[in-house]
C-alpha positions as CSV (number, residue, x, y, z in Angstrom):
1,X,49.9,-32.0,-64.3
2,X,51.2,-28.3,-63.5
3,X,52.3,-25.9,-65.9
4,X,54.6,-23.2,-64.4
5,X,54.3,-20.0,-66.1
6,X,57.0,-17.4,-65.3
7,X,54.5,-14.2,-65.4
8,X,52.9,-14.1,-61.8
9,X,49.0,-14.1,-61.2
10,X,49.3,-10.5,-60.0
11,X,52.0,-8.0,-61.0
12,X,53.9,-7.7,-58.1
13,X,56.5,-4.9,-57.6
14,X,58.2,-2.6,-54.4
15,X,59.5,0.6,-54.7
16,X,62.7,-0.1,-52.7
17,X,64.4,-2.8,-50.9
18,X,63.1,-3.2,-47.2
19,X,65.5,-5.3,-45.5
20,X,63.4,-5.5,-42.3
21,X,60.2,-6.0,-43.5
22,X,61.4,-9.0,-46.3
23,X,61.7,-10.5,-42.6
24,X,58.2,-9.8,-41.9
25,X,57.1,-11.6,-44.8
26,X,58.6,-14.7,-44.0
27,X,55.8,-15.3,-42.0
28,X,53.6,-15.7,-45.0
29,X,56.2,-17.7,-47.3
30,X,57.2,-20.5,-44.3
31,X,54.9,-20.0,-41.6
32,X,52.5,-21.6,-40.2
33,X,49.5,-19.6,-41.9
34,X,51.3,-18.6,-44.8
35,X,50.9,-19.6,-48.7
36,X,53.1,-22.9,-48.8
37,X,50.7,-24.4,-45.6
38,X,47.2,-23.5,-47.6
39,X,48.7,-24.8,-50.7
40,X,50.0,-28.1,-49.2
41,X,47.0,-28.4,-46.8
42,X,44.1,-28.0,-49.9
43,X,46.1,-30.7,-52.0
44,X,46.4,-33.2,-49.7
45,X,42.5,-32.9,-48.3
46,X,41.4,-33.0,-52.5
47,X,42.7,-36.7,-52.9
48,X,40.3,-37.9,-50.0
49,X,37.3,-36.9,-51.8
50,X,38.7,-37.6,-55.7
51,X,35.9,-40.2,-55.7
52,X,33.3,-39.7,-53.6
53,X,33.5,-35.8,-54.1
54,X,34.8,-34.7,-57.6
55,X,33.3,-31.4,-58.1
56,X,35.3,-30.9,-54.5
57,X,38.1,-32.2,-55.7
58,X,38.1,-29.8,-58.6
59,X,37.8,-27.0,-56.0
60,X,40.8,-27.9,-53.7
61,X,43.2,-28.3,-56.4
62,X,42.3,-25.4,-58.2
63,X,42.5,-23.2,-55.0
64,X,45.6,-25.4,-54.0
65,X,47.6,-24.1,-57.5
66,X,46.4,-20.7,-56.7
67,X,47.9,-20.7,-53.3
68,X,51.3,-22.0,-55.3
69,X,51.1,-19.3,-57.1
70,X,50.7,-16.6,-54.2
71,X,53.7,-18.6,-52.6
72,X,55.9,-17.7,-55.6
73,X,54.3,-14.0,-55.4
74,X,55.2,-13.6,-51.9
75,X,58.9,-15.1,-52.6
76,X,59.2,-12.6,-55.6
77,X,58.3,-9.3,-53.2
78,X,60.8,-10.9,-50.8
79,X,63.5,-11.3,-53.1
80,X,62.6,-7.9,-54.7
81,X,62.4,-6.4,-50.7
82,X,66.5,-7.9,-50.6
83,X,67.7,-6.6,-53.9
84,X,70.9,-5.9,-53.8
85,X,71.8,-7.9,-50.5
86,X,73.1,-11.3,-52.3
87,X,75.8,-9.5,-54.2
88,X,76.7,-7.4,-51.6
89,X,76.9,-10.7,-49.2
90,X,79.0,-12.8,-51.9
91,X,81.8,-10.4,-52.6
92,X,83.5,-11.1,-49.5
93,X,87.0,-9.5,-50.4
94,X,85.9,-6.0,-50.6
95,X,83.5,-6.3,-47.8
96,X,81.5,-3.2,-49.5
97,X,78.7,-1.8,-47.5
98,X,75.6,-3.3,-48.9
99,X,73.8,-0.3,-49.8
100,X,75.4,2.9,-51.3
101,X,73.1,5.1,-49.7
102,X,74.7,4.3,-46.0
103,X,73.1,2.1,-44.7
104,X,76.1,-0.5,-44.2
105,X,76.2,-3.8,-43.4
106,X,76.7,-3.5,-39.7
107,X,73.4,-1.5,-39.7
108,X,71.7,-4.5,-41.8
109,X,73.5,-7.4,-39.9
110,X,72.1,-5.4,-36.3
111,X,68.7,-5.1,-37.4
112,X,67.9,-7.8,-39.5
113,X,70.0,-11.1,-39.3
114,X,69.7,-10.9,-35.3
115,X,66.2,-11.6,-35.9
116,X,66.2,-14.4,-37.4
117,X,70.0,-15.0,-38.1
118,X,69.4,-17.5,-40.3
119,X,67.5,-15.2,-42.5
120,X,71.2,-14.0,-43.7
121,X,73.7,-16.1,-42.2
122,X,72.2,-19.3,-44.2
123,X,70.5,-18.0,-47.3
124,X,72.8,-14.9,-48.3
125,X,69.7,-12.8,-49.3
126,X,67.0,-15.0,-50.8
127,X,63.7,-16.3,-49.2
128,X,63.9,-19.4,-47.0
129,X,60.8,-21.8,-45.7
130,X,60.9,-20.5,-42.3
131,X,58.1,-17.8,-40.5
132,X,59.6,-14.5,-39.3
133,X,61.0,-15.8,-36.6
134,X,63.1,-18.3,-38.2
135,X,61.5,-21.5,-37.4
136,X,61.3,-24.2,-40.2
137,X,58.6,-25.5,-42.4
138,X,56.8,-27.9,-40.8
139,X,54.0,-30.8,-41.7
140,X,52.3,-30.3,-38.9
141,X,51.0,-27.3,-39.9
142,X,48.6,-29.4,-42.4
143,X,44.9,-30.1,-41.3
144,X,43.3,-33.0,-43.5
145,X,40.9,-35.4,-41.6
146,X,39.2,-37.2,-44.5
147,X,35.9,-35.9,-43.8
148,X,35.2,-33.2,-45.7
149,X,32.7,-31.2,-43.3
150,X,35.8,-30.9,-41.2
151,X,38.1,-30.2,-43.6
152,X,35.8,-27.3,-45.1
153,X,35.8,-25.9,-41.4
154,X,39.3,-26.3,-41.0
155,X,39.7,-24.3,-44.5
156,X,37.8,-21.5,-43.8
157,X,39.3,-21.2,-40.3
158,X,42.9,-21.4,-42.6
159,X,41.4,-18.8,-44.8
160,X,40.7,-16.8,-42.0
161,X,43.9,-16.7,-39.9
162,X,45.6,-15.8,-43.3
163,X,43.6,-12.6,-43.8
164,X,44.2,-11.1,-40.2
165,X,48.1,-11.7,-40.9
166,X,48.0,-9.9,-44.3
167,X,46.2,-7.1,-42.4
168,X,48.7,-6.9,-39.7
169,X,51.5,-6.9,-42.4
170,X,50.1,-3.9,-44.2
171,X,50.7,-2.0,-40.7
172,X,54.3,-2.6,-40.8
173,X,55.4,-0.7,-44.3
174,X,54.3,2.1,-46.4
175,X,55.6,1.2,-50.0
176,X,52.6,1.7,-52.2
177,X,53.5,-1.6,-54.2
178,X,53.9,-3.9,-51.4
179,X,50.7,-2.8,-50.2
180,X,49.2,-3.7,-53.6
181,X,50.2,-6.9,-53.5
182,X,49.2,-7.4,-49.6
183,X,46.0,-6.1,-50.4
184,X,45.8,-8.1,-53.1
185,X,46.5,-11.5,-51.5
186,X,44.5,-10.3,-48.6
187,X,41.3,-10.1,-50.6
188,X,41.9,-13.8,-52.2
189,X,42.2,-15.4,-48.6
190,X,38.0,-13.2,-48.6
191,X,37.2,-14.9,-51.6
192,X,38.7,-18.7,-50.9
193,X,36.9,-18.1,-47.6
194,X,33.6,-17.7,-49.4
195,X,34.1,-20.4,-51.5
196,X,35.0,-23.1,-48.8
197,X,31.6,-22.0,-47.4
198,X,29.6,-22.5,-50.3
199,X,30.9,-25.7,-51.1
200,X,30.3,-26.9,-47.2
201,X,26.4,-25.7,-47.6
202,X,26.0,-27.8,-50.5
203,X,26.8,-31.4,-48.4
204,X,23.7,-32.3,-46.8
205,X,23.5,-32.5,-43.5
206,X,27.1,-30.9,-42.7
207,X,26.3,-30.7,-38.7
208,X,27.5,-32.0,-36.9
209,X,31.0,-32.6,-38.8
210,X,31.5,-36.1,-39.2
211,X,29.1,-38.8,-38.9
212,X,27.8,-39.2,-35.4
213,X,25.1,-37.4,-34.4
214,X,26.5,-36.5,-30.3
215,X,24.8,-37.5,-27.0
216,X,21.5,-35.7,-26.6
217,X,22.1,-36.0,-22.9
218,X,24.9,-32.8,-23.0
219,X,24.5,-31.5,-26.4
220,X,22.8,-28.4,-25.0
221,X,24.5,-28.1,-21.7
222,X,26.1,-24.6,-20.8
223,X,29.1,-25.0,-17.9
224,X,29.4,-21.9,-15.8
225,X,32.9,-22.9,-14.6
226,X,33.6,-19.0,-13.5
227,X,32.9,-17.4,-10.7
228,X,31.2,-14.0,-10.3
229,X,28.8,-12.2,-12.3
230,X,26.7,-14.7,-14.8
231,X,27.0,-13.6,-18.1
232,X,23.7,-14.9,-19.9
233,X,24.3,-14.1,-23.9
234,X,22.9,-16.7,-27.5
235,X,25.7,-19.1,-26.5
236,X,24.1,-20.2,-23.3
237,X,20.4,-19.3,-23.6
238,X,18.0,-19.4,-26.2
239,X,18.1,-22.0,-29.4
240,X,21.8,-23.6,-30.5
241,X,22.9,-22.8,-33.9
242,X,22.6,-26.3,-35.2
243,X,20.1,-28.5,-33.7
244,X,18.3,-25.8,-32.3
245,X,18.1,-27.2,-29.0
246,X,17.0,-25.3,-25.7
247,X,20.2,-24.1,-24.3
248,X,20.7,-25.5,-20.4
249,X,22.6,-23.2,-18.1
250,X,24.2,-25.1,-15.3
251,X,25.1,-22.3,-13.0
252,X,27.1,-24.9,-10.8
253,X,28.6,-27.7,-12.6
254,X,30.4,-29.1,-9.5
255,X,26.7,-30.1,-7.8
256,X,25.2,-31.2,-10.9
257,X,28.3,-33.7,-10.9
258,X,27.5,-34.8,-7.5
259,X,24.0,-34.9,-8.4
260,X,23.9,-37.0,-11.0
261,X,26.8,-39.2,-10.4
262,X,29.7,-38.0,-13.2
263,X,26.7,-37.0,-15.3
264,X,25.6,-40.6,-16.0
265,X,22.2,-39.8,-15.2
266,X,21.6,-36.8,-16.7
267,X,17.9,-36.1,-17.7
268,X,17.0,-35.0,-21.4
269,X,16.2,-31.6,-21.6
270,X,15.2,-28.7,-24.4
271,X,15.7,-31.2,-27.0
272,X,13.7,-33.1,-29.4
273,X,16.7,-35.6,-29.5
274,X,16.4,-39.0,-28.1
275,X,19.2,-42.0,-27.5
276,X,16.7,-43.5,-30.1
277,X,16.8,-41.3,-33.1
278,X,20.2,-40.4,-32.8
279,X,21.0,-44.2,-33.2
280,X,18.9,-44.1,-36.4
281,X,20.1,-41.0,-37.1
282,X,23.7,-42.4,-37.2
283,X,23.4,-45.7,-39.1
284,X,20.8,-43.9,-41.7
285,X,24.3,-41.2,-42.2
286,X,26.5,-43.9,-42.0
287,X,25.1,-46.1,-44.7
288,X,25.1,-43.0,-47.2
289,X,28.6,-41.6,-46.4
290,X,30.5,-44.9,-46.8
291,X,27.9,-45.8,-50.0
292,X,29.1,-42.5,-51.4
293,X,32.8,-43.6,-51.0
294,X,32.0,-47.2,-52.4
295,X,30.1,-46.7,-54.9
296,X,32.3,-43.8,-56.3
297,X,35.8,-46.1,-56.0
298,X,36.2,-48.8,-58.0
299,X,38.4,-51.6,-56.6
300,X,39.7,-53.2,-60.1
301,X,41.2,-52.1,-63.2
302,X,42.0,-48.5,-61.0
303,X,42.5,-45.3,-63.1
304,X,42.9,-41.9,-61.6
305,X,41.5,-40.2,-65.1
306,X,40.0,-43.0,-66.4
307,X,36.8,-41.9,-67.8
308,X,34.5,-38.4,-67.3
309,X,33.9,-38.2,-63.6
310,X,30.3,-37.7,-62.3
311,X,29.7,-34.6,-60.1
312,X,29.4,-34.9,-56.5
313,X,25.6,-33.6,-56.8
314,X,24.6,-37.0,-59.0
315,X,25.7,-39.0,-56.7
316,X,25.0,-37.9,-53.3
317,X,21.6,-38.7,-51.6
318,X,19.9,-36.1,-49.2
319,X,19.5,-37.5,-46.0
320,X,17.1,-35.0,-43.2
321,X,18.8,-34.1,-40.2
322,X,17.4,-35.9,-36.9
C-alpha cells in the first residue's frame, strides 16, 4: 500500500524560473541514474528476497518510496524552474513573449527546446521521463539479479553514480534554493549508500557475489596486457581483498598462453584454495542459500502478509568462507 501525501519530504523551492537548467535536471527525473531508475530498480530487487530476506525487504521498499518521493521533488523544482512557460506556450493567438522581462520566446525556443526539442515541442512546459538529452525512460536501466550480494553491489554502485551527477548539477546554477534541494538529495544518495553497505556486511559470506566460489587456478592472476613501464601497485601484488590470496603478476600473458596450453594447465599458486575445497565450498553455500529460500516460501495456502514475518538474522545460518 502507498499513501501519497501532497507536502514533499524536503521543502523544495527556486528563486526564479531557469529555463535551461529545468533541462539539466531532466537528467535526474528520466535518466538513466536519476530518481525514477533507483526507485524502480530497489522495488523490483525487494520482491526476490520477500521470503528468504525480510528485514531486506523492509529496506528496499522503504528506500524504494523514498526514491518516489525524491522523483516527485525533482519534478516539482522542474516545474517550479518552467513557471510561467505552459501559459505562455498555450495562448497561441497572442503569441506573447514568455517572460516579461525580455527574454522572448525566440530566445527560450534557441536555447532550450534545440536541446532536447522534445523538452517543449511535446510537453508545453512540464517535466517528461526523458534524461537531458531527450532520450526516453527505459527498463533497461534496472539492475536486479536475484542474488542479493549482487544486487547490494549493484545498489551502492547506483547510489554512487547518483551522487557525482547531483554534484555536477550544483556546478551548473547559482540559485540558493535549488542548491538546497541538490544538496539535499545529494546527501541522501551518501546515506542510502551506507545503508546498502551495512545491510551487504551483515550476509555471511558475501564474496564472492553469488554462490560459486571461482577457479583457484586464476583467481589471483594479474594480466600485464600493456606495454611499457610495469606499473606494480595493491591490485597486482601483495594479498587480494577477498580471499587474500598472493597476487600473481604475469608480465607476459601471451607466453604463459603458449606455455601452458590456453591456461589449462595452470599451476596453483599464492593460494590456500584447492579444486577440492572449492567444490566443498560450493555445495556447503549452495545447500544453505537455496534452504534459506525454501524454507522461508511456503508452496500452499500462499499469502504475501499472512502472518508476522521472521527476520532475515533468525533464519540464516553462518557458513565460513573457504
Amino acid at each position: 500500500m502507498f499513501y501519497h501525501s501532497k507536502e514533499l519530504h524536503f521543502k523544495a523551492r527556486v528563486s526564479k524560473p531557469d529555463p535551461r537548467f529545468a533541462c539539466l535536471l531532466l537528467e535526474q527525473f528520466g535518466g538513466g541514474n536519476g530518481e525514477l531508475s533507483a526507485c524502480m530498480q530497489y522495488f523490483v530487487q525487494a520482491f526476490a528476497c520477500r521470503s528468504p530476506y525480510p528485514d531486506k525487504y523492509d529496506l528496499l521498499m522503504d528506500i524504494a518510496t523514498e526514491e518516489l518521493g525524491h522523483l516527485e521533488i525533482v519534478g516539482a523544482t522542474i516545474q517550479m524552474l518552467l513557471a510561467g512557460v505552459n501559459g505562455n506556450l498555450k495562448d497561441a493567438a497572442e503569441r506573447n513573449d514568455i517572460f516579461a522581462d525580455g527574454f522572448s520566446k525566440d530566445d527560450f525556443i534557441h536555447s532550450v527546446f534545440a536541446v532536447p526539442p522534445q523538452f517543449g515541442v511535446v510537453t508545453g512546459g512540464g517535466p517528461r521521463l526523458t534524461d537531458s538529452s531527450g532520450v526516453p525512460w527505459q527498463s533497461t536501466y534496472i539492475n536486479a539479479n536475484g542474488d542479493l550480494t549482487v544486487d547490494l553491489r549493484s545498489n551502492i554502485a547506483s547510489e554512487s553514480r547518483a551522487k557525482i551527477a547531483y554534484e555536477y548539477l550544483m556546478q551548473f546554477t547559482d540559485d540558493k534554493d535549488v542548491l538546497a534541494t541538490l544538496n539535499y538529495l545529494m546527501t541522501r544518495e551518501v546515506a542510502h549508500f551506507q545503508q546498502f553497505e551495512a545491510a551487504l556486511e551483515t550476509i555471511k559470506p558475501n564474496f564472492p557475489p553469488g554462490v560459486l566460489q571461482t577457479d583457484p587456478r586464476y583467481s589471483n592472476l594479474y594480466s600485464n596486457h600493456s606495454q611499457g613501464e610495469d606499473v606494480r601497485a595493491p591490485w597486482n601484488e601483495g594479498r587480494s581483498t577477498g580471499f587474500g590470496e598472493e597476487w600473481q603478476y604475469v608480465a607476459d600473458p601471451l607466453a604463459q598462453v603458449r606455455e601452458t596450453d590456453g591456461l589449462t594447465e595452470v599451476e596453483l599458486c599464492g593460494t590456500d584454495r584447492t579444486p577440492e575445497s572449492v567444490r566443498q565450498a560450493d555445495r556447503r553455500l549452495s545447500k544453505v542459500r537455496s534452504e534459506e529460500v525454501r524454507c522461508a516460501t511456503p508452496t500452499r495456502k500462499i499469502g504475501w502478509c499472512a502472518g508476522k514475518a521472521k527476520t532475515g538474522s533468525e533464519k540464516r545460518v553462518p557458513v565460513e568462507q573457504e
